[in-house]
N, C-alpha and C positions, 0 to 999 in steps of 0.2 A: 580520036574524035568521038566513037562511040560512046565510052567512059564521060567522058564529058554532056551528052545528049541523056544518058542516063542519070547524072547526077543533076541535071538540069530538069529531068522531070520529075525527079525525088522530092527537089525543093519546090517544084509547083506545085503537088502532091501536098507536102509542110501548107504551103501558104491556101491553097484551096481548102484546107480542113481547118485552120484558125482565122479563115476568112467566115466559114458556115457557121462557125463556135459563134463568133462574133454579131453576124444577122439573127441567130438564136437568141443573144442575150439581150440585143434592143429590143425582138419583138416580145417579150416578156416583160423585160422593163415598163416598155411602154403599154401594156394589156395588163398591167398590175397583175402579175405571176412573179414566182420567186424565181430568180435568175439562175441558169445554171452554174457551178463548178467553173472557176477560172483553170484554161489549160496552158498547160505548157506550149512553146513553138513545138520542140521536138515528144512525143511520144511517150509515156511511160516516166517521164519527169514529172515530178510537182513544184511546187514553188517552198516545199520547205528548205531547200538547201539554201535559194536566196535567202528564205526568213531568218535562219540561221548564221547567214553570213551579216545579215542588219542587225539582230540581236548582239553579236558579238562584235559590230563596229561601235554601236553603242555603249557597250562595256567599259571598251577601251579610250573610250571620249571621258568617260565618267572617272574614270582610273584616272584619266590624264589632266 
């Protein structure tokens, strides 16, 4: 049970911190400031591996 209580406030932890990313990027948005860096959910990710994985579905639609 404990394990589970901890990984439970792991992910609240995730979502509390792409919750604050988020309030940052409208309040910019909307104050005509440049927005920040889109983050990942998890830490330490970026989003090139997704872009990487669309670049090369694309490939394979054009091949196909």
């Amino acid at each position: 049970m404990e394990l589970v209580n901890l990984a439970g406030a792991a992910l609240l932890l995730l979502l509390v911190r792409k919750l604050a990313w988020c309030i940052r990027w409208l309040w910019c948005y909307y104050h005509g400031q440049e927005t920040p860096e889109p983050i990942s959910f998890l830490p330490h990710r970026s989003g090139k591996d997704f872009d990487e994985h669309v670049r090369q579905a694309r490939e394979q639609d054009k091949e196909a």
